[in-house]
N, C-alpha and C positions, 0 to 999 in steps of 0.2 A: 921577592920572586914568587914564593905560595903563593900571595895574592894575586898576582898575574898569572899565576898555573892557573887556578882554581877558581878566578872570578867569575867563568864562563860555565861553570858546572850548571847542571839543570837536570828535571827529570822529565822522564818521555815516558808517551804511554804506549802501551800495545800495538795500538792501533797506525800511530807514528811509526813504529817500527818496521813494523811490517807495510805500511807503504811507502818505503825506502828500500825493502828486503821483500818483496813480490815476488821473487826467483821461488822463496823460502817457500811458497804458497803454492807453487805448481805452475805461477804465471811467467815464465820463459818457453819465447820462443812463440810465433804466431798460432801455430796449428796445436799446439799442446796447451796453451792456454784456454783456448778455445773448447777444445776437451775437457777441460780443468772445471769450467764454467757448468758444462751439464751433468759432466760427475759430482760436483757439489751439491748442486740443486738433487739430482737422480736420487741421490744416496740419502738423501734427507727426507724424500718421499716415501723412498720404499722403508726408511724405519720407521715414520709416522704411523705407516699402514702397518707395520707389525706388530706395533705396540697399541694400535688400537684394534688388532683381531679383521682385520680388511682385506679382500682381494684387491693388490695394487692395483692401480688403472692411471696408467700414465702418457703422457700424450707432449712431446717436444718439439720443438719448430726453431727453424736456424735459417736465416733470412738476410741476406745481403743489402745492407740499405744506404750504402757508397762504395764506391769503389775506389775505396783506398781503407780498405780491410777494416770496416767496419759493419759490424751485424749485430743481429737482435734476436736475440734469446728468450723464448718463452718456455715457460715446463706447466704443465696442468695435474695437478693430481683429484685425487680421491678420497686422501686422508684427512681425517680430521680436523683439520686447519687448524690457527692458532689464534688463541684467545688475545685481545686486543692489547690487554697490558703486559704481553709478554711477545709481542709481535716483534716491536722495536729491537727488544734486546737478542730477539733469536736470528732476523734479518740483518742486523747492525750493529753488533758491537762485539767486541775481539774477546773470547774466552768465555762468552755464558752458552751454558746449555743446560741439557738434562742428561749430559752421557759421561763426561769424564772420571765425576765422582763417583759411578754406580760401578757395582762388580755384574756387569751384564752386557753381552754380545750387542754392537751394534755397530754399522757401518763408520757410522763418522763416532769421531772421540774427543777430539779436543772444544769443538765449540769457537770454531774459526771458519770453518767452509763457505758458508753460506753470506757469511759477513764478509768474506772476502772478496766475492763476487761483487757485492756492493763497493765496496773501495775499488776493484779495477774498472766498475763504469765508472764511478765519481774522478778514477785517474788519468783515465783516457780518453773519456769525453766529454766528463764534466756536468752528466747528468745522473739523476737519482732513479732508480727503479721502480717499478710500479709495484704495488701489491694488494692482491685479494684475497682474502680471507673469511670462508664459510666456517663458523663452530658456534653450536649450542644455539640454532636459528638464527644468528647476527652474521650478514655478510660486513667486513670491512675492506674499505678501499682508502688506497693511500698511495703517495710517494716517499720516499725513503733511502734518507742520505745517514753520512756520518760527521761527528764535530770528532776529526781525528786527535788534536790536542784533549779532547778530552773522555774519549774510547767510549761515545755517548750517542746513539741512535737519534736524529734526527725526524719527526714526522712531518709531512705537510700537505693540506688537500686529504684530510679528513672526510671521509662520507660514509655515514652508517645507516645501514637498514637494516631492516626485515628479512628473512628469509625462512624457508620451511624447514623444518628440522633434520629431513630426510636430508637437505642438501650438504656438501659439505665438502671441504677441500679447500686447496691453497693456489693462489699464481701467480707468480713471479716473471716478469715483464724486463728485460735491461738491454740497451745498448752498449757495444764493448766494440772497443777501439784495437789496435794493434794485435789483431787475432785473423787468423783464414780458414776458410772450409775446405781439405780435403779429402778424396775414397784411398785412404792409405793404413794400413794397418795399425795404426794411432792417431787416427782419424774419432769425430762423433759416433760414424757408422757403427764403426768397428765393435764402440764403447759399447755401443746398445746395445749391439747383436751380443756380446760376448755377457752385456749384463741378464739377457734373456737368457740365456745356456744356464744362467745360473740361478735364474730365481723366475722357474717357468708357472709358478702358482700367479707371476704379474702380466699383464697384457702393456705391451708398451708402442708407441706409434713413434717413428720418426719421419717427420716433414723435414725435406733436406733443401736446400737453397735450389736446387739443380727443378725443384718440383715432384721429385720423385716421393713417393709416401711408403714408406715402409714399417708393415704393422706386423708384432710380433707376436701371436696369440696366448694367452693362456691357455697353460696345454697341460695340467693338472688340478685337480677339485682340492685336494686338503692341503690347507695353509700348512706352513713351517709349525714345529715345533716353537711355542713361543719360548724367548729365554727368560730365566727369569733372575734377578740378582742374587748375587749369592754373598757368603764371605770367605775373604783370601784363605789359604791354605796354608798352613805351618812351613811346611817345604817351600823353600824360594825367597821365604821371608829377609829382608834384611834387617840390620840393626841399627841403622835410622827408620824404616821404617815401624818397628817396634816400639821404639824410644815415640818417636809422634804419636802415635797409638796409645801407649800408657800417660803420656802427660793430658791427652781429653778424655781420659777415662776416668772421671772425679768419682764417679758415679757407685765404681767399684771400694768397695774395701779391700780386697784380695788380690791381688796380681793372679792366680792361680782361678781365682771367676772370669776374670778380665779375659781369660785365653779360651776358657768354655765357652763362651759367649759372645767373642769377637771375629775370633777364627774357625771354619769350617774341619768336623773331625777331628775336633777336641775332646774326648771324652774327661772322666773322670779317672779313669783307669790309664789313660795317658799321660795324664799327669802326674802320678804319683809315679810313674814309670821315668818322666822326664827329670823329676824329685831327685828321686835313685842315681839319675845319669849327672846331675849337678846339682849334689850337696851344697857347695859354697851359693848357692842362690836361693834366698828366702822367698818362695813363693807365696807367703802368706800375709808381705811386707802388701803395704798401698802401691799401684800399680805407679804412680805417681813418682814416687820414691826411687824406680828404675834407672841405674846410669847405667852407661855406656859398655862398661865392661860387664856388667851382668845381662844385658844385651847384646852381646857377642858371645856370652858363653849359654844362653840362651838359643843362638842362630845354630849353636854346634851340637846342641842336643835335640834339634829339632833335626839335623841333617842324621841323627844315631841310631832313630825311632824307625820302627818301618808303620808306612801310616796306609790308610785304605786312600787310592787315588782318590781325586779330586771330584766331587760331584759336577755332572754335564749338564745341569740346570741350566744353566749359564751360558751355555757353549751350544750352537744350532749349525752344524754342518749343513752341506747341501744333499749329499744323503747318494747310499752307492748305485741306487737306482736312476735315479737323475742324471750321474756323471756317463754314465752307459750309457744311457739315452740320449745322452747330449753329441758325445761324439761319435757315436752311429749316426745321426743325421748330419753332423757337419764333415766327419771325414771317410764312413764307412768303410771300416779298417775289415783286414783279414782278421784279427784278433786283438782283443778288449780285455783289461782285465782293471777293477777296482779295489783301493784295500784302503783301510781306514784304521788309523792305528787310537790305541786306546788314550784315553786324557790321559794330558803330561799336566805340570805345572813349572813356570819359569822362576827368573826375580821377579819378588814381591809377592809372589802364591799366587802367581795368575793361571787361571786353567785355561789351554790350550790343546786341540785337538790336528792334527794335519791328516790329508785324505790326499789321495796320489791316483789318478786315473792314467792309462798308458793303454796307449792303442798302435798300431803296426798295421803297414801295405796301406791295401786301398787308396784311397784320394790323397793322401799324405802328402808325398812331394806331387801332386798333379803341375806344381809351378816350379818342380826341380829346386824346391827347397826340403830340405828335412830337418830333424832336429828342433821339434816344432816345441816350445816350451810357455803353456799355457797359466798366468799365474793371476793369483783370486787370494784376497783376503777378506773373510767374513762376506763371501758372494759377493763382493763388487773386484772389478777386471782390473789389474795394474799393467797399464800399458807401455810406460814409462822407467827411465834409470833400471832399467834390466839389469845392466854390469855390478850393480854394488845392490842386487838382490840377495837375498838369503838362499833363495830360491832356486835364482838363474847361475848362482856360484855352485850350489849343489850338484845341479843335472852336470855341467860342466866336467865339474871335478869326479864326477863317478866313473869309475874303470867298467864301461858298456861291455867290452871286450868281453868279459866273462859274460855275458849273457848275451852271446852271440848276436850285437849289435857294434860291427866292425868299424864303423866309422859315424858317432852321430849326428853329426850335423849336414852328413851327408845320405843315411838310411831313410827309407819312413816310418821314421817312429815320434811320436807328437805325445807330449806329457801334459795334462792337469794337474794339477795342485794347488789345494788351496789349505790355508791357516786360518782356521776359528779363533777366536779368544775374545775372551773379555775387552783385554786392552792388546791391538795387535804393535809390535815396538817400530813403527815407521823409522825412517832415518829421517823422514825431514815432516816438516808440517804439510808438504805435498800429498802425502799418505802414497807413494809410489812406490816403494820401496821399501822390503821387510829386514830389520838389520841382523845381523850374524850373531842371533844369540845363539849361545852352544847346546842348548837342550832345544832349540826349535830347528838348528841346524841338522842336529844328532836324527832327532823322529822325523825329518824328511829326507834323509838319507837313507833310516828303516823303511819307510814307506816306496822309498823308490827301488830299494834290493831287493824288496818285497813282489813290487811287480815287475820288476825284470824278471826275475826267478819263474813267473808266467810266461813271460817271453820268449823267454829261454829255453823253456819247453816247447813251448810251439814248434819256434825255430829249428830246434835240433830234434826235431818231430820231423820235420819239414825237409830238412838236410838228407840225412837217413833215407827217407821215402827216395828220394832223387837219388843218391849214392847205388841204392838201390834197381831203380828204375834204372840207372846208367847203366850197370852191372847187368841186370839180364837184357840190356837191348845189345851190350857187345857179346854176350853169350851167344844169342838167338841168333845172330851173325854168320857162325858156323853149325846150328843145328843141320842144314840142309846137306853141309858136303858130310858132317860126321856121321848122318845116319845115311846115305848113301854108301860109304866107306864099309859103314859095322854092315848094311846086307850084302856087300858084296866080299868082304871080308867070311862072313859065315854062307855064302853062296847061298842066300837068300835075297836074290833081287826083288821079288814078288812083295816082300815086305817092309821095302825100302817107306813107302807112306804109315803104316804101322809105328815101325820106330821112329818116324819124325815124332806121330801125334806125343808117343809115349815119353821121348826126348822134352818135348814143350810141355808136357803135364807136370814131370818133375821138375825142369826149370819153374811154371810158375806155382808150384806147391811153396818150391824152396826160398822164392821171395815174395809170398805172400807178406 
């Protein structure tokens, strides 16, 4: 009987996997795939050009070429392209990059995006993608499939040349199958526009199947804050993550060097303090030597300390100038306010920052919607799986009420919010969706009491005035028969216009 259970075991790779589990990838559903497709490529452009110090310059095209929901997808950038021997594996193959293992801000994180795009042309129509590649004066040009049993890049139609050094950038060419082009709020458009709000140092053009061109300028001179890698922070740490950390740490003799030197804001002085709080652990033992339980009572002396927040190296917000700017021209509210709460740190010492923009009136509901809840992780637009957001469950669950916002889904009041980090904690490999951690839930909770509390003064700024204005327009009602009355009551007819004027002076001293 085992041998009949078990004859049929095998192992799968990545790549296997995940084209069987495409859902996993963001690919469900025609118009959100499709979406999927240019936010992968987008997102991979605009970190190329961060990390190489670049003003983005991006240029997309989405091109109907049967009609039976298949289209063709180009992206053009600016950045730096990719070196030939590292082409294959960055285009086509499931988990390599250069972002998951860094403690450093960047769009994409796993080292799946881009490769994925390639497995849904290869799954839905059967062809390989095109690709060019300018770096270090070498254009290459190529097509590019996957060997998915073996999670292995594919090249073929190889052409190398020449090119000037000044030239450089990447393009990515693919047909995709069972995708459509709509102008709907989770639509390409939308992606773009919403990606330009957030990162207006890039100039991005979309070509839309319809023929329409829509180009979105860059509309600020100073690049981003570059981020730079950092290391994890004591706070958030776990005790596997710990234990993995001391067994590659050969290197060390000390467990108690091992934490100066691996972890950010570790002094010397901290550890003797940590010493103090957990006698029963030899920190002078080989880091090597670390089990389980003196890494757990390690995890409890790290939560005892109080430590200097986490260095924002790491961490590149979109910045409170920017958020203001962005939605004055998109919704041009009566009142704006942005707040940006100080670096937190999660599980595992990850720093993370959230910024919470909120604006009120104006254009808001102009389509009798309100309740407008804008969300961004690390500046790219999550359009998608709203319900099981971090994000979208926050605004939800906040008692508006107090901040004189009586009904929000129905007010005009429209929220930004985005979450920086190193590593942001997606709920699926789609990257749509930021899950329920309780310190990133907790500071965008801060962040949103925060500006409501703006609101709310507006508002009841607003209120008052009116209450007011109500008040002396029923007043002023009867000024005419009452001073009529008081001259004829003091047989002063003659001065009946007199005590009007004097009547309306004091009324509007007294609501001034």
């Amino acid at each position: 009987m085992a041998e009949d259970i078990f004859g049929g075991f095998k192992e799968y790779s990545v790549a296997e996997f995940f084209k069987k589990n495409r859902q996993m990838l963001g690919f469900s559903g025609k118009i959100r795939s499709l979406t999927t497709l240019v936010h992968e490529y987008v997102t991979n452009s605009l970190d190329a050009a961060a990390e190489a110090g670049i003003h983005p310059e991006l240029e997309v095209w989405v091109e109907e070429v049967e009609k039976n929901n298949k289209y063709k997808v180009k992206v053009r950038d600016n950045g730096p392209g990719i070196p030939e021997k590292l082409l294959g594996k960055a285009l086509g193959m499931m988990l390599a990059g250069t972002k998951f293992h860094r403690y450093t801000q960047s769009r994409g994180q796993q080292g799946i995006g881009a490769a994925g795009c390639t497995m849904y042309s290869l799954i839905t129509t059967g062809q390989p993608v095109k690709v060019v590649s300018k770096h270090n004066g070498q254009k290459i040009s190529c097509k590019l499939a996957i060997d998915f049993k073996a999670n292995k890049p594919v090249l073929s139609e190889v052409v190398r040349e020449e090119c000037a050094p000044e030239e450089h950038g990447l393009e990515v060419e693919g047909i995709f199958g069972d995708v459509k082009y709509e102008k709907s709020a989770q639509g390409v458009g939308e992606y773009l526009k919403r990606t330009a709000i957030a990162n207006p140092h890039a100039r991005i053009i979309f070509n839309s199947p319809d023929g329409e061109r829509f180009v979105y300028p860059q509309s600020i001179e100073k690049l981003p804050e570059k981020s730079e890698e950092v290391k994890p922070h004591p706070l958030g740490i776990g005790a596997n993550d710990l234990l993995d950390l001391a067994k590659g740490a050969k290197k060390y003799t000390k467990l108690s060097a091992m934490l100066q030197n691996e972890f950010t804001r570790v002094s010397l002085n901290k550890v003797k303090e940590l010493q103090e709080l957990i006698p029963e652990v030899n920190l002078n033992m080989k880091p090597t030597k670390l089990s389980w339980g003196d890494a757990e009572r390690l995890v409890v002396g790290f939560r005892k300390i109080k430590w200097i927040a986490p260095a924002t190296d790491s961490v590149v917000p979109i910045g409170q100038g920017q958020i203001e700017k962005s939605l004055i021209n998109i919704l041009n509210p009566e009142v704006i306010y942005v707040t940006k709460r100080p670096p937190k740190i999660y599980r595992g010492g990850i720093p993370f920052i959230v910024e919470v923009g909120i604006a009120y009136g104006g254009d808001i509901n102009r389509e009798g919607k309100g309740g407008i809840v804008m969300r961004f992780a690390n500046r790219a637009p999550l359009l998608f799986d709203s319900g099981g957001c971090a994000i979208t469950q926050t605004a939800k669950n906040m008692d508006w009420k107090r901040y004189e916002i009586k009904k929000f889904d129905e007010d005009p009041v429209a929220i930004l919010v985005n979450v920086a980090s190193v590593h942001i904690p997606y709920t699926s490999a789609g990257k749509q969706s930021i899950a329920s951690e309780d310190d990133i839930t907790e500071e965008i909770r801060n962040a949103m009491m925060d500006a409501g509390r703006h609101v709310q003064k507006h508002l009841s700024g607003k209120r008052r005035e009116r209450e007011k204005s109500t008040k002396k327009k029923a007043i002023m009602k009867y000024v005419g028969q009452i001073s009529s009355d008081m001259a004829e009551l003091a047989n002063l007819k003659d001065a009946k216009g007199e005590i009007k004027e004097d009547l309306e002076k004091m009324i509007g001293e007294r609501f001034e």
